[in-house]
C-alpha positions as CSV (number, residue, x, y, z in Angstrom):
1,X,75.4,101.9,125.6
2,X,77.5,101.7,122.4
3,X,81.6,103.3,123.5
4,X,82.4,106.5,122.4
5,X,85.8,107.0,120.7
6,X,88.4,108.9,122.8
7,X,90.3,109.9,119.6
8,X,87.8,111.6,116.7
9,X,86.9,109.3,113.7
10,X,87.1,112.0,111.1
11,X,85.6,110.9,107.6
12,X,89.1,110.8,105.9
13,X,93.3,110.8,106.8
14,X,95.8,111.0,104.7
15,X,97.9,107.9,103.5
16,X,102.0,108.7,103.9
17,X,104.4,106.7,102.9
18,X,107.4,105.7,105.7
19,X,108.8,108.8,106.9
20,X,112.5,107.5,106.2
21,X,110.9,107.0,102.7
22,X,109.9,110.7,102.1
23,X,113.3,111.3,104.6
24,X,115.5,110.0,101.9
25,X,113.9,111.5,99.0
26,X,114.2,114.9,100.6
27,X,118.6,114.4,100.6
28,X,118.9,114.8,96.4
29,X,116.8,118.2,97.2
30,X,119.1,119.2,99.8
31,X,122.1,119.0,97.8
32,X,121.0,120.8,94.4
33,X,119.4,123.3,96.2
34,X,117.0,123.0,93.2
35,X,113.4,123.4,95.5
36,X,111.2,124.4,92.8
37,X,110.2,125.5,89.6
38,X,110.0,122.6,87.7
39,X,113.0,120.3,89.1
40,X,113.9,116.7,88.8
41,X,111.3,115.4,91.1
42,X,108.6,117.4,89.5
43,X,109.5,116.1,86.0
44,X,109.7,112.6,87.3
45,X,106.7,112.7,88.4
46,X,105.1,113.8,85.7
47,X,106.7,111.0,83.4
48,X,105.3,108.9,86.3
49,X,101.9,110.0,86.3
50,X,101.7,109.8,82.3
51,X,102.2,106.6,82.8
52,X,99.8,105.3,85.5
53,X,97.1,107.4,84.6
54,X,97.3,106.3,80.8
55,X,97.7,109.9,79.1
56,X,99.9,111.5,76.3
57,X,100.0,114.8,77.8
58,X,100.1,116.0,81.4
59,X,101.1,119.4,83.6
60,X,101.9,119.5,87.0
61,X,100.2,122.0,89.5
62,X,100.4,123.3,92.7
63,X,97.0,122.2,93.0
64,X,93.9,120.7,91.5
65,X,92.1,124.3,92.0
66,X,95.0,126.1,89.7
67,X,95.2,123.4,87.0
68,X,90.6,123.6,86.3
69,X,91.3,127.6,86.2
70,X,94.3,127.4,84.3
71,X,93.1,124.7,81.8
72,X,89.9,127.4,81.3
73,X,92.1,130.3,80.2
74,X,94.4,127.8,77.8
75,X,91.4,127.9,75.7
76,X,91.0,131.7,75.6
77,X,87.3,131.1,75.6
78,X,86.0,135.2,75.2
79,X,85.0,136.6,78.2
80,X,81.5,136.0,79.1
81,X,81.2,133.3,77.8
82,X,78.7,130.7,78.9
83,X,80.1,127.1,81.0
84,X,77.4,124.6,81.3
85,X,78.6,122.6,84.7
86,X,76.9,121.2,87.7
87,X,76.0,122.9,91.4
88,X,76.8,119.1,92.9
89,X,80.4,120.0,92.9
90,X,83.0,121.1,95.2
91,X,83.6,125.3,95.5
92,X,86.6,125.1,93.3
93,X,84.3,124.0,89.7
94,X,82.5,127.1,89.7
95,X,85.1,129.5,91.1
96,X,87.4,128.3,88.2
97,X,84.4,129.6,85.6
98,X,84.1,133.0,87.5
99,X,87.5,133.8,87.7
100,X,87.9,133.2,84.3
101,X,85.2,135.9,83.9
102,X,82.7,133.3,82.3
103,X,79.3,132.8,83.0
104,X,78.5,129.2,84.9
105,X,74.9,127.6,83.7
106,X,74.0,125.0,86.1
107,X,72.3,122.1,84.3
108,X,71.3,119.5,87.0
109,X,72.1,116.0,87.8
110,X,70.5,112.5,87.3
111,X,69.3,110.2,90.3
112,X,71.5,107.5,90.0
113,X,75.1,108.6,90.0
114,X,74.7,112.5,90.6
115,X,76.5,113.4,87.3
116,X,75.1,115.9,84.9
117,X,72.0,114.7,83.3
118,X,72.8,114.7,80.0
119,X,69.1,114.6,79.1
120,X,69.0,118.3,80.5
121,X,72.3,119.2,78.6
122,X,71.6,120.2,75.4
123,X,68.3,121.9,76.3
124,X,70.8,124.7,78.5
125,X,73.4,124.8,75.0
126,X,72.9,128.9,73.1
127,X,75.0,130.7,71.1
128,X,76.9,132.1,74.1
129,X,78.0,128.7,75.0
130,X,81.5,127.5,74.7
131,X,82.1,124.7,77.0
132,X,81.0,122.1,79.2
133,X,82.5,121.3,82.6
134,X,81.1,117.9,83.9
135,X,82.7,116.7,87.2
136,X,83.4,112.8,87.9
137,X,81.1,112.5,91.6
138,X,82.3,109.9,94.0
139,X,84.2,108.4,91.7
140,X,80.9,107.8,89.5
141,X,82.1,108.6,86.0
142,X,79.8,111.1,83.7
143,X,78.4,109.4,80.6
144,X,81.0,110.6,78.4
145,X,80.0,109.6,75.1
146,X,76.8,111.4,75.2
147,X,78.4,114.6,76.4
148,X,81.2,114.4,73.9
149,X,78.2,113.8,70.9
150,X,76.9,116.9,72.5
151,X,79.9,119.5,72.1
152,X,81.4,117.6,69.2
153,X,77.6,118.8,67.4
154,X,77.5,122.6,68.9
155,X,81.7,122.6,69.1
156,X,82.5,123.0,72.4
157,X,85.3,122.2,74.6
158,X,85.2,119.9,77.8
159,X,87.2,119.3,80.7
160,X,86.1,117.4,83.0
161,X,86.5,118.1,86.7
162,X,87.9,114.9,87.7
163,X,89.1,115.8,91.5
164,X,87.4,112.4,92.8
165,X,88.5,110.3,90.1
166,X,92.3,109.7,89.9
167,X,93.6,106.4,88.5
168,X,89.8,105.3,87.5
169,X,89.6,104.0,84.0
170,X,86.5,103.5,82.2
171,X,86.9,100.4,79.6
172,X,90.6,100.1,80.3
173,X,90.7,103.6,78.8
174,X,92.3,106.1,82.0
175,X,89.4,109.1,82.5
176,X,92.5,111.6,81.6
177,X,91.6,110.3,77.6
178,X,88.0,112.2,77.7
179,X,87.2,115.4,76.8
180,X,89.8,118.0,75.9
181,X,91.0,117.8,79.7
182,X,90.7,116.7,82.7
183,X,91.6,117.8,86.4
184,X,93.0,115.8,89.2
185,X,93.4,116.5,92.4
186,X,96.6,115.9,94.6
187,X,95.1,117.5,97.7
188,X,96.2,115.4,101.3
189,X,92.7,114.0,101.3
190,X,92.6,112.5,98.2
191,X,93.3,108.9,97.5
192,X,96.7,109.8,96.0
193,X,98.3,113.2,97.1
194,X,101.5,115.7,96.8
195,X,100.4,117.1,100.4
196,X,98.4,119.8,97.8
197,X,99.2,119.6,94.3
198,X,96.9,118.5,91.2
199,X,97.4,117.6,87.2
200,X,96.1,118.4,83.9
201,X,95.7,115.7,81.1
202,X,95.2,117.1,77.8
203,X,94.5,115.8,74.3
204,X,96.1,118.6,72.1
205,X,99.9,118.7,72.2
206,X,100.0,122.7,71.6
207,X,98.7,123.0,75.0
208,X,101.6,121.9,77.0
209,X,103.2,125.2,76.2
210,X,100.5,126.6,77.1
211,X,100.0,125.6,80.4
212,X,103.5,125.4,81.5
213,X,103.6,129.2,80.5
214,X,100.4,130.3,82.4
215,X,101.7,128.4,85.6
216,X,105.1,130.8,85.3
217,X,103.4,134.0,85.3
218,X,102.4,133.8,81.6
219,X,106.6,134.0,80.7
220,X,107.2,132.7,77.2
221,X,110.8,133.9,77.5
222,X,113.8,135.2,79.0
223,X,112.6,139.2,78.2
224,X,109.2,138.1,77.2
225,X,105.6,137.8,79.6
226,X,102.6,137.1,76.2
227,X,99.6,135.9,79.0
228,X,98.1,137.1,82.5
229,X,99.3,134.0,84.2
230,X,99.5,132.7,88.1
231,X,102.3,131.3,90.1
232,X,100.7,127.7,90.0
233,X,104.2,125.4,89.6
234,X,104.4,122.6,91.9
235,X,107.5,122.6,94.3
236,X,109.9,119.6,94.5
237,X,108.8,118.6,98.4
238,X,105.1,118.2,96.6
239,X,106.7,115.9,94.3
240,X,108.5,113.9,96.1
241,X,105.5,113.1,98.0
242,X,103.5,112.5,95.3
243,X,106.6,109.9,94.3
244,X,106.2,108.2,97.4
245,X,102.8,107.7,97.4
246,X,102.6,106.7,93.6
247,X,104.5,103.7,94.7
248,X,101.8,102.8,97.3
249,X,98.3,104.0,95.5
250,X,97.6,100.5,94.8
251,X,97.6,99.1,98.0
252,X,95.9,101.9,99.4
253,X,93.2,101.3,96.5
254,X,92.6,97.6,97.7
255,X,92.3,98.6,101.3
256,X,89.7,101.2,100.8
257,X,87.5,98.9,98.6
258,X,87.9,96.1,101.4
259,X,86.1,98.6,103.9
260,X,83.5,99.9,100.9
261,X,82.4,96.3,100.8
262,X,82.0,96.2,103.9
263,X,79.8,99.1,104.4
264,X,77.9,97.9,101.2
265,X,76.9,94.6,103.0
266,X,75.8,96.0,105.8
267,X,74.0,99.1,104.7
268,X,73.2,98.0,100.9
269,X,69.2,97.1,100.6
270,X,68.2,98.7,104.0
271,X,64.9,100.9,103.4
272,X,65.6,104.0,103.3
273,X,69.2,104.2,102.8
274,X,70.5,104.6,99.0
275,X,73.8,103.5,98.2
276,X,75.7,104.6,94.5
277,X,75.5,101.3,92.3
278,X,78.8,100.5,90.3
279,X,78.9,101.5,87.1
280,X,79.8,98.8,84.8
281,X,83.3,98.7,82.9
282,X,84.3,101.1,85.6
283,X,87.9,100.6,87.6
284,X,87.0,102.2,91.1
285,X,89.6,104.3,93.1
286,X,87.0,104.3,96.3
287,X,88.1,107.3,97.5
288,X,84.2,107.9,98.8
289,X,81.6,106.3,100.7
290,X,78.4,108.4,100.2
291,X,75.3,107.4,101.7
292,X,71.8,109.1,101.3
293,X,68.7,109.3,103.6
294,X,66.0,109.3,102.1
295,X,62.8,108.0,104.0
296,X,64.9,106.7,106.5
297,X,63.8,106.6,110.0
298,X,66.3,109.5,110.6
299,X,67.3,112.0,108.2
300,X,70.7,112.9,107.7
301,X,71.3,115.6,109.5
302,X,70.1,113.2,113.0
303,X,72.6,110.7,111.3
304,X,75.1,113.1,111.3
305,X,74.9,114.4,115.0
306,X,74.2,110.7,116.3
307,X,77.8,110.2,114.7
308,X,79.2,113.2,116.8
309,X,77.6,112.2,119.8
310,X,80.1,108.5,119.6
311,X,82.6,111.1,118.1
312,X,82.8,109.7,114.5
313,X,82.7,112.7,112.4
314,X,81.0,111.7,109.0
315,X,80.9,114.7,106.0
316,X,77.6,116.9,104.6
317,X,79.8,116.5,101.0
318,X,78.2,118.2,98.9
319,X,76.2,120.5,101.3
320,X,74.9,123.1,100.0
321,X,74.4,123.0,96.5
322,X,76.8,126.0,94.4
323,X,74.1,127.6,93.3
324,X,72.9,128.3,96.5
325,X,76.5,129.6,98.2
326,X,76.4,133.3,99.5
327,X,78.3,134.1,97.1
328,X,76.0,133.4,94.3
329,X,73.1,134.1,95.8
330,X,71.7,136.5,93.8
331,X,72.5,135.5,90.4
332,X,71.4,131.6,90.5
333,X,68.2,129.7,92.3
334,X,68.8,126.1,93.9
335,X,65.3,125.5,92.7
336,X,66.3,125.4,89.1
337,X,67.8,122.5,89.9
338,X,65.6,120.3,92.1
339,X,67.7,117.2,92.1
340,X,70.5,118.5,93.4
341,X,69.0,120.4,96.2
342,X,67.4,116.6,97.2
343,X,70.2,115.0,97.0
344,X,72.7,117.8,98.7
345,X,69.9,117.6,101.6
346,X,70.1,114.0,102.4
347,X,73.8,112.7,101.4
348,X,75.9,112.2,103.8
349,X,79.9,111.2,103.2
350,X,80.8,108.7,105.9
351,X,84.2,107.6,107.1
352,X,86.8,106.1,104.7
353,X,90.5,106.2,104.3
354,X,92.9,103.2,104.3
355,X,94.1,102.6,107.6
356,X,90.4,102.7,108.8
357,X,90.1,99.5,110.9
358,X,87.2,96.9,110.0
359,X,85.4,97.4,113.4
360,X,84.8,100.9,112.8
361,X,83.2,100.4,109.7
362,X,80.5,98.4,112.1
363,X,80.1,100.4,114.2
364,X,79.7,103.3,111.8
365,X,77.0,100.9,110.7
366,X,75.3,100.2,114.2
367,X,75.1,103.6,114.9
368,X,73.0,104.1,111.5
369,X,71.1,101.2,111.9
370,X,70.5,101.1,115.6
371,X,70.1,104.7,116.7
372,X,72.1,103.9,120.0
């Protein structure tokens, strides 16, 4: 019989840096007594991040979930408005679009990469429409040529959800450069993070103001508040996190592909199994390795609890689809969008960070293959 872990195998772990690294970043915050809003660290980091992610503009958050509802209101879209997006997401894309008091229209996603299908796009575009919110899955980038011919025709905006897909580039062009703007998230799991934090790229200068003044409460001025804004500034100890970690991303990049090979030769061309195929031109962050059942001898929920038994935890991710959440029950069907609800039913996330060791992998692997 196959050994069970004593300590839990969880499906991800945040990378830190050395501790006397983050340690001696923490001394400069000390002495200014300067612990937020907007100090050296956080502006650093932003010049930083500009840099690596390949961007003219960028806004610091204090995380990923602000910056998507945030970026929505820069654009004073009128209220009711519709947002054509996708129910293969995380909570956060749709809450953004609710609490911006616009309407979400779930268009649904294509087999191969669980993007929007942009041949179902235009078909869900009416008068009431005024964006598009795509979301980057896995790391597998949305066709955004097609969905920028789409809104530059009907003239809408987009900004893309792009939570799973920091430092990816697409051509040698960063993912930040699509769309009107994107989002990234910082959170701890994430392949780079500020402990929680997130970004905004954006292609319009005049929004920089913008979205520095709707992080500060909507304060344009000493005496003067022009916007219903949040408190959504990230703090110094997020940054100097985040500048920590920026100096290690790339090794942590090259450590997670090693073990996404690895699962690839062992579980890529097994019946049954369906594994996401690279795109081409694509510069992969690996932050995911998602896996789905479908006519395998086990579905993915046996998967899933054979995992638990040997106390590897793998992740339902995205389970269930948006537009069947309690919350949204009653105003959208997950039968309007049959591919997702497949694909939600049988993916399964499985373990993946950088200091995963090798042997795991296999044995992740065994335990799929073999059943023991």
């Amino acid at each position: 019989m196959r050994k069970t872990h004593e300590k839990p195998v969880m499906v991800t772990r945040s990378s830190l840096p050395p501790l006397e690294e983050y340690v001696e970043m923490l001394k400069p915050i000390w002495d200014s007594a300067w612990l937020t809003n907007m100090g050296d660290y956080h502006e650093t980091l932003k010049e930083q991040l500009k840099e690596y992610l390949g961007v003219a503009n960028l806004e610091l958050f204090v995380n990923g979930h602000m910056g998507l509802e945030l970026a929505l209101q820069a654009f004073q879209m009128e209220e009711g408005g519709e947002v054509i997006t996708t129910p293969f997401s995380f909570a956060s894309t749709t809450h953004a679009i609710v609490r911006n008091g616009l309407t979400p229209v779930f268009c649904d996603i294509n087999e191969e990469d669980y993007t929007l299908d942009v041949d179902r796009l235009e078909e869900l575009v009416t008068e009431r429409t005024c964006a598009i919110v795509p979301v980057h899955v896995y790391g597998n980038l949305c066709d955004v040529d097609r969905i920028q011919e789409i809104a530059d025709r009907h003239r809408l905006r987009v900004i893309y959800d792009a939570a799973h897909a920091f430092g990816q580039e697409k051509d040698g062009a960063g993912v930040g450069r699509f769309g009107d703007a994107s989002m990234f998230s910082f959170h701890a799991t994430k392949v780079f993070h500020s402990i929680e934090g997130g970004a905004v790229a954006f292609r319009e200068p005049w929004l920089a103001d913008r979205l520095y003044q709707l992080k500060n409460f909507g304060i344009t001025g000493y005496e003067s508040v022009e916007y219903v804004g949040a408190n959504g500034k990230m703090n110094e100890f997020q940054a100097a996190m985040g500048l920590c970690n920026l100096r290690h991303v790339e090794g942590e990049i090259r450590k997670r592909k090693a073990l996404a090979l690895r699962y690839r030769e062992r579980l890529e061309g097994v019946p049954g199994i369906r594994l996401c195929k690279e795109q081409p031109g694509v510069r992969y962050n690996y932050a995911y390795m998602p896996v789905v059942f479908d006519g395998f001898r086990a579905d993915r929920d046996q998967i899933f609890e054979k995992l638990k038994e040997h106390n590897i935890f793998a992740r339902k991710y995205f389970y269930p689809c948006i537009n069947s959440y309690a919350c949204y029950r009653d105003r959208f069907r997950a039968e309007d969008t049959p591919v997702a609800a497949r694909v939600a039913a049988r993916v399964l996330t499985l373990p993946l960070y950088a200091e995963l060791e090798p042997d795991v992998v296999d044995e992740v692997c065994d335990v799929i293959l073999e059943g023991k």
